[in-house]
C-alpha positions, -999 to +999 in steps of 0.1 A: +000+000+000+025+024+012+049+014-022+015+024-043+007+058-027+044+068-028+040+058-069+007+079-070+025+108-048+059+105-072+030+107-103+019+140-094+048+156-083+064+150-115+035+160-134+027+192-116+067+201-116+068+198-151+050+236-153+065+268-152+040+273-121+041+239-104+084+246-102+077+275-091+047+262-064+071+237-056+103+263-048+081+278-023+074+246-005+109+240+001+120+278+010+089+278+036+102+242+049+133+257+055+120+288+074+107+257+107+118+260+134+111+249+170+121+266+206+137+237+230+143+244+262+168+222+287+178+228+325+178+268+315+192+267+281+170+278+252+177+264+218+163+270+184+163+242+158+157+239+119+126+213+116+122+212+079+110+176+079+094+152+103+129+136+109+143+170+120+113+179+144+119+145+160+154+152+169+143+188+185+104+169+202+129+142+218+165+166+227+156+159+262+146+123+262+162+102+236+198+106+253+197+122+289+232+102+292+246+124+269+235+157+282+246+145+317+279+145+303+279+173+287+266+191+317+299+182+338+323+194+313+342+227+326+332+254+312+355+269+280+366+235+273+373+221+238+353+197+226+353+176+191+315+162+181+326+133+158+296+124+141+278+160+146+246+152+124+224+185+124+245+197+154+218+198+188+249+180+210+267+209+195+249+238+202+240+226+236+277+222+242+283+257+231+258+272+249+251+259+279+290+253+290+302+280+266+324+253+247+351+258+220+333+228+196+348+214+165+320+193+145+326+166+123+300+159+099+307+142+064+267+139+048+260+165+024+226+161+033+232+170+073+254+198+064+229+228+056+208+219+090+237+218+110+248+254+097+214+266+098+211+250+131+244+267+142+231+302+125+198+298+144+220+295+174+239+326+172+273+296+179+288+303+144+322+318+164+318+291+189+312+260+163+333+251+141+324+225+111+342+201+095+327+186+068+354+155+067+344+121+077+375+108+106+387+077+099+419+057+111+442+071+087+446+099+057+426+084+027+399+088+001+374+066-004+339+066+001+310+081+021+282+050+017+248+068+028+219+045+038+198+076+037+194+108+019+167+124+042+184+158+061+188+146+094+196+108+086+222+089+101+235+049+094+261+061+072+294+047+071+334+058+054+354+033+040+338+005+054+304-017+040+291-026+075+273-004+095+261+003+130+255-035+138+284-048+119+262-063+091+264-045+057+246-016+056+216-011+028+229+015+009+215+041-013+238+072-019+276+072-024+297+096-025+340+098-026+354+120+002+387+127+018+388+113+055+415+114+084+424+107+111+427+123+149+460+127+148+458+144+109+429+168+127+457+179+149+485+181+124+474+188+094+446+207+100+453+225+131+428+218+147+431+224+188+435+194+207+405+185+227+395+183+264+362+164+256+360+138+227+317+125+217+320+098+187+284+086+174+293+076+137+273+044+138+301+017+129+333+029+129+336+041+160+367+013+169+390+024+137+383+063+148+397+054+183+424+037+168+438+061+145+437+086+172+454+074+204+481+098+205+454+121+209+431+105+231+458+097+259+455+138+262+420+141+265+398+141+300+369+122+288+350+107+253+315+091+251+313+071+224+282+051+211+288+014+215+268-015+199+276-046+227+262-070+200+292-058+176+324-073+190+350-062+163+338-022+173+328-033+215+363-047+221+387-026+195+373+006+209+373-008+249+414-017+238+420+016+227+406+035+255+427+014+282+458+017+259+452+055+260+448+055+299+410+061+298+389+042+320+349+032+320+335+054+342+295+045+329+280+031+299+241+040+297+207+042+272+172+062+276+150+035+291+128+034+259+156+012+244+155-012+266+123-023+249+134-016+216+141-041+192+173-051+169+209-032+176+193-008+198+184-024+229+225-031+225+235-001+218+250+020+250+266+057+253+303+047+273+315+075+292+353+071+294+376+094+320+408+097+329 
């Protein structure tokens, strides 16, 4: 049913866009979608975020609830620290960083399609001096390769760089690619000057363990990382646990919003480690 409506829905859309009025119908849609946004509101910090589809209004609906473990954490950093946001998506970890402990953030987000949300997002935010992004994908070395998308929906996620598997270590269904220069830590730092951070958050849905791994020179100078760890994926569980220890960090918490402990496949597995030093 749903396969035939979108058929119907792709029908009319293409009809109606081939007129000089329905393009320019159609061109209005899109620059009034862009123009959402919602007001979010978290222990005394006031965010505004772009909500130019359903996925986008989702993110802003559940800021408070879908990861409370990560706010925690971000909550106890010191304030003025440096933090990088490895996997930034549309940037709310970002901003919140920025704002509510007046952080120096550097955020790494590869999809084309996240890009203009997170800058809009960042724009919204009045955090475009605080924020910086970087639209490279980190990796465990200097390379080029591709950025396999399973998604092209702003706001989507599951995407992976180099690699064919995805968040649960099974290949992932993909439906955009796209070649893209990725680096390491360690390239961040001396390549592209980028300050060394205090705070490290990794949520890149797979590759987590190769990030850690091409970047211990510069983890065993940070204070703390949370990364997103899937338990059920033992090549990412245990190559990112061994690179934490090797860099001197040590599992301080691992935790989930209580919803997923109901949910089904790779979530219920899925945990936000908070490592310290």
């Amino acid at each position: 049913m749903k396969a035939h409506i979108k058929r119907v829905i792709d029908g009319a859309v293409a009809l109606v866009g081939a007129t000089t009025l329905g393009r320019y119908c159609f061109e209005r849609i899109m620059d009034s979608l862009w123009e959402r946004a919602e007001q979010v509101e978290h222990r005394g910090c006031e965010l505004t975020f772009s909500t130019a589809n359903a996925l986008n209004k989702y993110r802003a609906d559940t800021f408070a609830t879908k990861e409370p473990e990560t706010l925690r954490w971000i909550e106890s950093i010191p304030q003025g620290s440096v933090m990088w946001d490895v996997g930034a998506n549309v940037g709310l970890y970002s901003c919140y960083a920025a704002k509510a402990r007046s952080c120096r953030v550097f955020a790494f987000e590869p999809s084309v399609f996240n890009l203009e949300t997170l800058a809009r997002n960042l724009f919204l935010n009045r955090l475009t001096d605080q924020v910086t992004i970087v639209p490279l994908p980190l990796s465990d070395q200097l390379a080029i390769n591709k950025l396999r998308l399973t998604s092209t929906t702003w706001g989507s996620a599951l995407s992976t760089f180099a690699q064919t598997f995805g968040h649960d270590g099974e290949p992932i269904r993909q439906v955009f690619e796209f070649s893209t220069l990725g680096l390491s830590m360690v390239d961040a730092v001396d390549r592209l000057k980028i300050p060394l951070p205090d705070y490290i958050k990794i949520d890149v849905d797979g590759i987590e363990h190769l990030i850690l791994l091409g970047g211990i020179p510069i983890l065993r100078r940070v204070r703390g990382v949370l990364v997103e760890i899937n338990d059920g994926f033992a090549l990412q569980a245990e190559g990112a646990s061994r690179c934490l220890r090797e860099a001197g960090l040590s599992l301080e918490e691992k935790a989930h919003a209580d919803c997923f402990d109901h949910a089904s496949g790779a979530a219920r597995q899925t945990f936000n480690q908070i490592w310290s030093r």
